[in-house]
C-alpha positions in Angstrom: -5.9 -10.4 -57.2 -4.8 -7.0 -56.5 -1.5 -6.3 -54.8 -0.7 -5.4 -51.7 2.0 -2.5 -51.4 4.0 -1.9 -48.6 3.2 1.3 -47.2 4.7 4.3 -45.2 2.3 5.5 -42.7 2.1 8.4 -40.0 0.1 7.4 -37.5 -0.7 10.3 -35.5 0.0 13.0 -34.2 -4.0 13.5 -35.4 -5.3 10.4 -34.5 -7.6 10.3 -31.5 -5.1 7.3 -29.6 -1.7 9.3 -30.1 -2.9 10.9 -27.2 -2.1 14.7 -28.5 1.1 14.7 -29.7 2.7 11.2 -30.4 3.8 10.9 -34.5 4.4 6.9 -35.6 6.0 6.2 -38.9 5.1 3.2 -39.4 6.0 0.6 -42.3 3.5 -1.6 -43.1 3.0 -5.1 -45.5 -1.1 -4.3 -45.7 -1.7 -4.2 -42.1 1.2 -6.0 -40.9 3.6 -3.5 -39.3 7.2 -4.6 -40.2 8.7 -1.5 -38.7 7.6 1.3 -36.4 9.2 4.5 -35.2 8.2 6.4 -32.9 9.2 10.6 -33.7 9.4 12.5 -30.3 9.8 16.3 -29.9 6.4 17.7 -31.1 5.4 19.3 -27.4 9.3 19.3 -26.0 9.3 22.4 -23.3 12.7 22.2 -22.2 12.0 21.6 -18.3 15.5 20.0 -17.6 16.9 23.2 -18.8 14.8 25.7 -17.2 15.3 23.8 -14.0 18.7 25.4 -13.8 17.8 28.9 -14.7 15.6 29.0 -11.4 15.7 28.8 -7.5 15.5 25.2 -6.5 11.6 25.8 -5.1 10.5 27.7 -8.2 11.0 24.2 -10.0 8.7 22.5 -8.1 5.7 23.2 -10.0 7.6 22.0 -13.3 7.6 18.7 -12.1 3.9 18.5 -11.8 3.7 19.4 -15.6 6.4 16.6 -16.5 3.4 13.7 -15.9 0.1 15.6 -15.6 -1.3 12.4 -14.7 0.6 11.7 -11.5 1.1 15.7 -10.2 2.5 14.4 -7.2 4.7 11.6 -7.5 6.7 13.6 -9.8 7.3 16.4 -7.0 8.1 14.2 -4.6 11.3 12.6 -6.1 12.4 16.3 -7.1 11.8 17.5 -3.1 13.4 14.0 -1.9 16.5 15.0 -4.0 17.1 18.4 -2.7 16.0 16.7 1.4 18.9 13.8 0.9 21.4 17.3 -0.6 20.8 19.5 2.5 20.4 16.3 5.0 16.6 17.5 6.3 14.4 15.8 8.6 11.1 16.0 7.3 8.4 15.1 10.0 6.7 11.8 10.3 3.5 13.1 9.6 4.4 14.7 6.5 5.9 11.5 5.1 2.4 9.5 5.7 0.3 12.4 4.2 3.1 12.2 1.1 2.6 8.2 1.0 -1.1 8.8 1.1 -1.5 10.9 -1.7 1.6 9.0 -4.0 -0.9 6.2 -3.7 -4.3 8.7 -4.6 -2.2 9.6 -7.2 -1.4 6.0 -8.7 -5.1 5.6 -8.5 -5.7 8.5 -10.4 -3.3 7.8 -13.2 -4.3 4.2 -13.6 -8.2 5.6 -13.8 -6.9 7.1 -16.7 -4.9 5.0 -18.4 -8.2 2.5 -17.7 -10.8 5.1 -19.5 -8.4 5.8 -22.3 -7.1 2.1 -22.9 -10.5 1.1 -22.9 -11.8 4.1 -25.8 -8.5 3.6 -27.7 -10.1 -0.2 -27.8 -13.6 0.3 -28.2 -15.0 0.3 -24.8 -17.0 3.3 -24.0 -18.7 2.9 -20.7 -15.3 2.3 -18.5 -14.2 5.9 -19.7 -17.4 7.3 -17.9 -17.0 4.9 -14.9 -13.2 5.7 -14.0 -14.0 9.4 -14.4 -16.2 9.3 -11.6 -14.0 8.4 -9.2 -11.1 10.5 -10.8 -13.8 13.6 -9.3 -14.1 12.7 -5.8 -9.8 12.4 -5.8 -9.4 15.5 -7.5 -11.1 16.9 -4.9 -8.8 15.7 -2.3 -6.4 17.0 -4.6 -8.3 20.6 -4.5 -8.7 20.4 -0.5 -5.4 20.7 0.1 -3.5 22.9 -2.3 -6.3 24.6 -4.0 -5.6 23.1 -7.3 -7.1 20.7 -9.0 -4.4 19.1 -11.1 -0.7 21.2 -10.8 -1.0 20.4 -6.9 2.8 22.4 -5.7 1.9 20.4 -2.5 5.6 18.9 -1.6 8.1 20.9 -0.6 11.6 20.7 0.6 11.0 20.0 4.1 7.5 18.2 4.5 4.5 19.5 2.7 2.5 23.0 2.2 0.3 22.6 4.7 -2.3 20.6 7.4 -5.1 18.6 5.9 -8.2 20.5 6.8 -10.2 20.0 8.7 -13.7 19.8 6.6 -14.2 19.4 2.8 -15.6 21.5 0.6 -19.4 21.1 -0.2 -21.2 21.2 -2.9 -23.5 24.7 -3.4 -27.5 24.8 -3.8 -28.1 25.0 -8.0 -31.5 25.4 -10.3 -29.9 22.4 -11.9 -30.1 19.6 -8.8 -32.8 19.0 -6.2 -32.7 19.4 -2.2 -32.5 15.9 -2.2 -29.8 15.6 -4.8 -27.8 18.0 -2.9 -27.8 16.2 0.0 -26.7 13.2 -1.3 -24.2 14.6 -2.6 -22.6 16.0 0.2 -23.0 13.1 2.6 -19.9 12.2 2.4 -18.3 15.8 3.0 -19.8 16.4 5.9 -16.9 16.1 8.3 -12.6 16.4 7.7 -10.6 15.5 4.0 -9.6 12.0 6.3 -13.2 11.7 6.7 -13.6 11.9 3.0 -11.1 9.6 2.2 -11.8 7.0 4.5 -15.4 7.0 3.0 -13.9 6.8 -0.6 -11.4 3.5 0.4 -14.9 1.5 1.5 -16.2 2.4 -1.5 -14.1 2.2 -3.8 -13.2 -1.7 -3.8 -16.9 -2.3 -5.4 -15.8 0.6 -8.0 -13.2 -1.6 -9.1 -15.5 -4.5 -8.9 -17.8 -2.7 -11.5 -14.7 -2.4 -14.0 -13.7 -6.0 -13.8 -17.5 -7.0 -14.7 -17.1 -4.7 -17.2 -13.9 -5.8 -19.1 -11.6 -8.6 -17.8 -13.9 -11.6 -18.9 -15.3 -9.3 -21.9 -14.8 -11.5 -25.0 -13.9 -8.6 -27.3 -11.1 -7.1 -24.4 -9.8 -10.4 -24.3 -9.7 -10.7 -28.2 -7.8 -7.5 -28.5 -5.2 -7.7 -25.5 -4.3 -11.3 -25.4 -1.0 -11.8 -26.7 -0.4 -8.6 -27.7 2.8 -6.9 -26.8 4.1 -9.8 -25.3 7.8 -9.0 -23.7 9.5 -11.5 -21.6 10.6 -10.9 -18.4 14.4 -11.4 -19.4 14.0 -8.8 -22.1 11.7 -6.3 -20.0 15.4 -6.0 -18.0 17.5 -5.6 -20.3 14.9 -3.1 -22.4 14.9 -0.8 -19.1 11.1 -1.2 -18.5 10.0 -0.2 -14.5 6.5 -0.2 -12.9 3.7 -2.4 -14.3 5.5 -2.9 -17.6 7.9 -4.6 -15.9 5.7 -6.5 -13.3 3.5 -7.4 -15.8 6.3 -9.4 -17.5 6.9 -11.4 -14.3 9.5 -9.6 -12.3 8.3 -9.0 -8.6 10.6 -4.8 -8.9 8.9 -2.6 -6.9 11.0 0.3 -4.8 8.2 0.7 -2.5 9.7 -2.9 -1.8 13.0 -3.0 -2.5 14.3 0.1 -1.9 11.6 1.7 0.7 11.8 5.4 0.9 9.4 7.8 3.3 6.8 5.2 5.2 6.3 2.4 2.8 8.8 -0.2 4.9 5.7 0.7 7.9 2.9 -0.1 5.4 1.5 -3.5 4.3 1.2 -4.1 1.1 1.6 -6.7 -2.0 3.2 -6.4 -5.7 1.1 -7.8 -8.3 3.3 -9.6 -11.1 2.1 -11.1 -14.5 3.2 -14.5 -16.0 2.8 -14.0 -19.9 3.8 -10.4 -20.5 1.2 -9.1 -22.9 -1.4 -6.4 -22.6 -3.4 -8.5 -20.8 -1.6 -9.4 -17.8 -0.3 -5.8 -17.8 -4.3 -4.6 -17.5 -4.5 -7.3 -14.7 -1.2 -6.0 -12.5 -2.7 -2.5 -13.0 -6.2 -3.2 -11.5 -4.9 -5.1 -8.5 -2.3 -2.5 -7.9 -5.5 0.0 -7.5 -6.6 -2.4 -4.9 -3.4 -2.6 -3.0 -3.2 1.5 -3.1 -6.3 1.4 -1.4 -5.4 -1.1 1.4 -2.4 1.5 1.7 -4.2 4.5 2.0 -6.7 3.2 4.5 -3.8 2.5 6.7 -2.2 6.3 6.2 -5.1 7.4 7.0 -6.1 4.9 10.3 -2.5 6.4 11.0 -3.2 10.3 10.5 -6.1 10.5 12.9 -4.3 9.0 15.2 -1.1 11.2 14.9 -1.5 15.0 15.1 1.8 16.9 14.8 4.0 19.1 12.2 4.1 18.5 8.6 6.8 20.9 7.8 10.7 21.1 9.5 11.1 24.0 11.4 14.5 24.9 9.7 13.7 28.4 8.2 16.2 28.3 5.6 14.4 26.1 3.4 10.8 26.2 5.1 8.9 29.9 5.4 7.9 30.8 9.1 4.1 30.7 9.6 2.0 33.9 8.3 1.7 34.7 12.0 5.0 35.1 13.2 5.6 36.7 9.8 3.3 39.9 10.3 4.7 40.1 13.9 8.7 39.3 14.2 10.9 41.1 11.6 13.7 38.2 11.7 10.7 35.9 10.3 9.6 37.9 8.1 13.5 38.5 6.7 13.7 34.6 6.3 10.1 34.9 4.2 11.3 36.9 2.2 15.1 35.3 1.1 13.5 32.2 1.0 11.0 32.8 -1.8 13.3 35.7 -3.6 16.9 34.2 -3.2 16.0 30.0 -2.6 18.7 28.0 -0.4 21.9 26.9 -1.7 22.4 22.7 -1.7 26.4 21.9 -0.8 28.6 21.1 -3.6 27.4 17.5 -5.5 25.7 15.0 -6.9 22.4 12.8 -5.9 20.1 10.2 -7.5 16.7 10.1 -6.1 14.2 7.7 -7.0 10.1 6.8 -6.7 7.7 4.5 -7.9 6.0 6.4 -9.9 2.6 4.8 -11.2 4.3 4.1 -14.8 7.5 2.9 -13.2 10.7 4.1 -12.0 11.2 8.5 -11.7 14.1 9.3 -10.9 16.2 12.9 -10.5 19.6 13.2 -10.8 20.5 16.3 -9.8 24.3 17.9 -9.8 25.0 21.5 -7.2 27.8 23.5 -7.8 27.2 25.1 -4.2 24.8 28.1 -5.5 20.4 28.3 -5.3 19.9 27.0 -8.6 20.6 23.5 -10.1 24.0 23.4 -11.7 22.1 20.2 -14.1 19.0 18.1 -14.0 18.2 14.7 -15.3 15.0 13.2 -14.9 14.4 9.8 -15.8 11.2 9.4 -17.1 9.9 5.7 -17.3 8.0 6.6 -20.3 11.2 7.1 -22.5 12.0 3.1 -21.9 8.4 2.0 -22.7 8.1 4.3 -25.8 11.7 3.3 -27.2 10.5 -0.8 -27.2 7.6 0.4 -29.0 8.9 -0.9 -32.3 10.2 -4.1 -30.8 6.4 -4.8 -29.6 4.5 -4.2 -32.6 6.8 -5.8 -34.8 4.5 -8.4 -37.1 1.1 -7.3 -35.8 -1.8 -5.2 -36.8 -2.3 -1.8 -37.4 -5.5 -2.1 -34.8 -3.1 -3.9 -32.5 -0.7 -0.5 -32.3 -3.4 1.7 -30.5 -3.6 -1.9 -28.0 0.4 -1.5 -27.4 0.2 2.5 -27.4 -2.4 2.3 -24.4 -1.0 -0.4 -22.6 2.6 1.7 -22.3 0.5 4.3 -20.9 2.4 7.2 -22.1 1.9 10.8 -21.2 3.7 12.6 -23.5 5.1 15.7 -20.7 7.8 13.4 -19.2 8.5 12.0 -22.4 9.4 15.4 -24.4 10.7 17.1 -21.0 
């Protein structure tokens, strides 16, 4: 019989489910890994750090690059930090249109993490499935800031700007019919609430199609069951947040327990898992895609109804409108300060935190009284996940580490920020 070596192995940062830039060293008795560690640094940008070189509100779009996945989410703990410094009221509307799209975003990150846990596996088809609907949300993302991914949409104050009023359509091509082109713009025909409100009917039978797809699917079940298993007493004290904890068994949601902008107004349940392995971390993910829909309907039920402001009308940290800009010199002076010079935050400290779709985001931020940070922290809920990695691999396969690696659902920004 030939014998089996123990061997030192990088897995990654080439390999198609290191998801760009994760390097594994991992030890391993023929395919058993005894020990895996994880090397972290490769795409490090230093956004912490250039957080304090800058104007509060020049930092903004840095936080959309910290998790591409989930643009939003990620600005909105860095604008609720700086709100809770300076004390603003930020308008009622403006909180529901933030809750709205925190919730389009978990969708959109846990489409993602769906089509890429399910190629890292072997499953092709759900890949092409969830990127269909990822579209249609990325084009709420596109109707209101003009971006399709690095939104800037929150800001200090409320957000950049109205929903509008009518969705962009899709143009006549050589490459689709009349009849093509009308189907696809059915939906688009009247507001972005229209569109949405059309996309939360639907999308229930989307999700339908991915369970027929994979959670009875012999071979997903062969590949996730049991893997990764953390207990719910060790999720805790290994700092996990968000589905990884939930899927252990602990009912922790801050949406729940500690409410912040509408979500104490919204109904809405928490998934939890019993074993804690891959499996019932897949199943807490899918239902919580169901239960951001029910939320989003209701937003939106509440949005038609209630026209209003979605920005303060303090001018020292919101810009007048373009109108009174080009016509009143004082307006015009605050314009210009504002997006030169920033705002000062009062002397202090303050911890503010969201449930982000991989867990619990927080900023810590520290002013010494001028306009730029005097320190950031973020805490990124990837850094816990990623640091248990050895723990969960420990004595299984080399197949089972692309399982664990896409059931963490890491995105590598807020990791190396």
């Amino acid at each position: 019989m030939a014998e089996i070596h123990n061997y030192t192995l990088n897995f990654g940062p080439q390999h198609p489910a290191a998801h760009g830039v994760l390097r594994l060293i991992l030890e391993i008795d023929g395919e058993v890994i005894k020990r895996a560690d994880p090397h972290i640094g490769l795409l490090h940008r230093g956004t912490e750090k250039l957080a304090e070189s800058k104007p509060y509100n020049h930092s903004i779009g840095y936080m959309d690059r910290l998790d591409y996945v989930s643009m939003m989410c990620n600005e909105h703990a860095f604008v609720m930090a700086i709100e809770k410094m300076l004390e603003i009221e930020v308008p009622q509307r403006a909180q529901y249109i933030r809750v709205m799209f925190d919730e389009i975003t978990r969708i959109l990150n846990h489409l993602m993490w769906l089509g890429t846990h399910g190629l890292d596996v072997g499953a092709m088809s759900i890949f092409l499935y969830a990127f269909r609907e990822r579209e249609k949300l990325i084009d709420c993302y596109e109707a209101v800031s003009g971006s399709r991914m690095h939104a800037t949409y929150y800001r200090p104050g409320g957000v950049y700007r109205d929903l509008p009023d009518k969705m962009p359509q899709y143009l006549e091509s050589d490459f689709r019919t009349n009849k093509e082109l009308a189907q696809m713009n059915k939906n688009r025909q009247g507001s972005l609430l229209d569109f949405i409100a059309d996309f939360t009917e639907e999308f229930p039978k989307s999700i339908q199609q991915y369970d027929d797809l994979l959670t009875d699917n012999r071979i997903w079940k062969q590949r996730l069951v049991n893997i990764g298993i953390v207990t719910a007493k060790r999720a805790k004290q290994l700092g996990f947040t968000g589905p990884m904890l939930r899927g252990s068994g602990v009912a922790w949601d801050l949406r729940k327990k500690q409410p912040y902008s509408v979500y104490n107004q919204l109904d809405f349940d928490i998934p939890v898992g019993v074993t804690g392995d891959s499996y019932d971390r897949y199943l807490v993910r899918m239902e919580e895609m169901r239960q951001s829909n029910r939320i989003i309907k209701q937003c939106v039920a509440w949005l038609k109804d209630n026209p209003g402001e979605v920005m303060s009308d303090d001018h020292k940290v919101a810009p007048p409108s373009r109108v009174a800009m080009k016509d009143d010199m004082e307006s015009l002076i605050h314009h210009f300060k504002l997006f030169t010079e920033g705002y000062c935050l009062p002397k202090g400290e303050v911890y503010c935190a969201i449930e982000h779709p991989k867990g619990e985001f927080g900023i810590y931020l520290i002013s010494d009284g001028a306009n730029k940070p005097y320190r950031v922290k973020i805490r990124a809920p990837g850094f816990a996940h990623l640091a248990a990695m050895d723990e969960m691999t420990k004595g299984h396969m080399l197949s089972d580490v692309v399982t664990i690696i896409g059931t963490q659902d890491i995105v590598f920004g807020e990791i190396d920020r």
